[in-house]
C-alpha positions as CSV (number, residue, x, y, z in Angstrom):
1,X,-36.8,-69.6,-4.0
2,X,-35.5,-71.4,-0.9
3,X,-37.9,-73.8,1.6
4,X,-37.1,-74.3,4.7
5,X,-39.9,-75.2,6.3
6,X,-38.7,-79.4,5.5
7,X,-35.7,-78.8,7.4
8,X,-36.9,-76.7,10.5
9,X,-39.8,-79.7,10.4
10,X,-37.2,-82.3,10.8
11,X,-35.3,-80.6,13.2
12,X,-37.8,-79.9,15.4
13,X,-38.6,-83.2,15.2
14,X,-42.3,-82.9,13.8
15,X,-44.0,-85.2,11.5
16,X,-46.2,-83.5,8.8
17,X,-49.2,-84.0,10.7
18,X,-48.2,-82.1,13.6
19,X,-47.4,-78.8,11.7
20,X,-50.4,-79.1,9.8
21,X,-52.0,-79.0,13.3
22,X,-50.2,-76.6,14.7
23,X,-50.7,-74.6,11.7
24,X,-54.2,-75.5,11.6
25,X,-53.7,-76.5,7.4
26,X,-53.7,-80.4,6.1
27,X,-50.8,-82.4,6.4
28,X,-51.1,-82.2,2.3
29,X,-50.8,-78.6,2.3
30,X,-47.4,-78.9,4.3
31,X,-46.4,-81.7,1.6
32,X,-47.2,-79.4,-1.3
33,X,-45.2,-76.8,0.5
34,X,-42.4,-78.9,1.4
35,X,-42.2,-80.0,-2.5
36,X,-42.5,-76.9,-3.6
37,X,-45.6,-77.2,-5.5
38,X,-47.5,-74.8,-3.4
39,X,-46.2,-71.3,-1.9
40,X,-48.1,-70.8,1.5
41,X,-50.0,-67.6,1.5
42,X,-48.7,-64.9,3.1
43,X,-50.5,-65.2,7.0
44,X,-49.1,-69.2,6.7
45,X,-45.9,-67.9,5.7
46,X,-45.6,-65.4,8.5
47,X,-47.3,-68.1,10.9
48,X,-44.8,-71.0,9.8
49,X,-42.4,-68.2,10.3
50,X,-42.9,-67.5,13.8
51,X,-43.7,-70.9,15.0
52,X,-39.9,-71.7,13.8
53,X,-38.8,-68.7,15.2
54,X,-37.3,-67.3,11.8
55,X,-38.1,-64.8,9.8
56,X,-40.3,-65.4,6.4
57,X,-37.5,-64.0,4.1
58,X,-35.1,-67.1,5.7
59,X,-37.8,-69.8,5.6
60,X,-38.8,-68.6,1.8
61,X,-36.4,-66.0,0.1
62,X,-34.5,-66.1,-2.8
63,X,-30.8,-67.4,-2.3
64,X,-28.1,-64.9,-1.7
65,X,-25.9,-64.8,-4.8
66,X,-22.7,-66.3,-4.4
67,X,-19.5,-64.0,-5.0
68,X,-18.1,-64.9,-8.2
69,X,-14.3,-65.9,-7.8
70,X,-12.0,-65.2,-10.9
């Protein structure tokens, strides 16, 4: 499964702490979600979604396979 939400963080140029509060979670939620040891429910995925403007498939889908070359 892919994470985005790291890289849209950083980009945006947010610290933890800000997303938690805009996302109204604890900074150790977004940590554990960064990591990967905690998959957001599905209203913080859609809200994490939309606050990036992305959709929740981008920000936590499984990678598209990658054509095998012969």
């Amino acid at each position: 499964m892919t994470n985005e939400v790291r890289r849209l963080r950083i980009e945006h140029g947010l610290t933890q702490q800000q997303l938690a509060e805009a996302m109204r979670v604890s900074r150790q939620t977004i940590n554990a979600i960064e990591a990967g040891r905690y998959t957001p429910s599905l209203p913080l995925a859609i809200a994490l979604a939309r606050f990036f403007k992305s959709s929740v498939e981008e920000m936590f889908g499984e990678p598209e396979e990658q054509p095998v070359v012969e």
